[in-house]
C-alpha positions in Angstrom: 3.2 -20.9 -32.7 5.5 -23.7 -33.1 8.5 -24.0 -30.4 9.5 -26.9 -32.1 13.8 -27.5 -31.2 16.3 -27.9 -34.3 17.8 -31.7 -34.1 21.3 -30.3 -33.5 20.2 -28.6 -30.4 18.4 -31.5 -28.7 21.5 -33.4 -29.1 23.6 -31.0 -27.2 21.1 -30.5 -25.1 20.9 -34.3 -24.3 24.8 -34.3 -24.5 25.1 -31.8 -21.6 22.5 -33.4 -19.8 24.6 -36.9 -19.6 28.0 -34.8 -18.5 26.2 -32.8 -16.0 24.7 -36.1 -14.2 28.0 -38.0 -15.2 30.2 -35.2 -13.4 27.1 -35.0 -10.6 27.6 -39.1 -10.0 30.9 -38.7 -10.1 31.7 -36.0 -7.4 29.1 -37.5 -5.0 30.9 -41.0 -5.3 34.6 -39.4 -4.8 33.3 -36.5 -2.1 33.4 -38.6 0.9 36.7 -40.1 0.1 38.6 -36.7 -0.9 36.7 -35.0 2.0 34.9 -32.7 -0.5 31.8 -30.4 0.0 28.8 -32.0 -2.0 27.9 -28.1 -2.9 30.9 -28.4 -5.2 28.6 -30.5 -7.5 27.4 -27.5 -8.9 30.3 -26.0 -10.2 31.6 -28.9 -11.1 28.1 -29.5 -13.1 29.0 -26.4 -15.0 32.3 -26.9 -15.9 32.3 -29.8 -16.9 29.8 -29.0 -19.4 31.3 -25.8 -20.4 34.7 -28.0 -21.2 32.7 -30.3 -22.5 30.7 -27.9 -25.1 34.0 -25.7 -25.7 35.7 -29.2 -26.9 33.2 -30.1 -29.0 32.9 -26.8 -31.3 36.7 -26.8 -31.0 36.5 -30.3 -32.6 34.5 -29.5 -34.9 36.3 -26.3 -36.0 39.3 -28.3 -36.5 37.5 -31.2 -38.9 36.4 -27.9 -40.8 39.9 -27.1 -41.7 40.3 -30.8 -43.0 37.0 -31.0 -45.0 35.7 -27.9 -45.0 31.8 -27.8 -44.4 31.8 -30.7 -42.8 29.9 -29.4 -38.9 28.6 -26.2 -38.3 30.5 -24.2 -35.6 28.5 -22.3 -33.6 28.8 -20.9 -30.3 25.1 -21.2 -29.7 25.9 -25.7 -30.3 28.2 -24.9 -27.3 25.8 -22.6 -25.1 23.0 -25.5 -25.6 25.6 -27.7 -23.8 26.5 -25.8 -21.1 22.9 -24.7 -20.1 21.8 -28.3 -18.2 25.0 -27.9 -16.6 23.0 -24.7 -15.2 19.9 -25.6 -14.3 20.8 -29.4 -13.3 23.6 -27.5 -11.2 20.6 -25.4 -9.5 18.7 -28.6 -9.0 21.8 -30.6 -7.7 22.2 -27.4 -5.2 19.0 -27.5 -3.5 19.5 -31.3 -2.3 23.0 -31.2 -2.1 22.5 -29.3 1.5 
């Protein structure tokens, strides 16, 4: 049985990774100073990779219209970005206590 992950996948899957610890850094660093929950890391874990996922098919939708065939839009691509948002979200939330 091979398991094996398409390319294209692994990238968004790394891409999502790298917002959802960028946005994860980021609200930890600023919480203190805006008087933020750090549970608000989660969400902001998930929608920062849901923009970032939505922006990128969008993106890629519009270089279609200019050279057609040129990236595959796919809302799967854009799923695969979101999901470490998810599940590094759920991590982020048991230690963010």
């Amino acid at each position: 049985m091979n398991l094996s992950i398409p390319l294209d996948k692994r990238r968004h899957l790394a891409a999502g990774s790298i917002v959802a610890i960028f946005a994860l850094v980021a609200w930890v660093a600023l919480a203190p100073y805006l008087h933020l929950p750090n549970r608000g890391a989660m969400l902001a874990m998930v929608i920062a990779t849901t923009v970032a996922g939505a922006v990128k098919e969008v993106s890629d939708w519009l270089d279609n219209r200019v050279a057609p065939g040129s990236h595959e839009v796919s809302l799967l691509d854009a799923f695969t970005t979101f999901v470490p948002g998810v599940i590094l979200g759920a991590v982020a939330g048991i230690f963010l206590r």
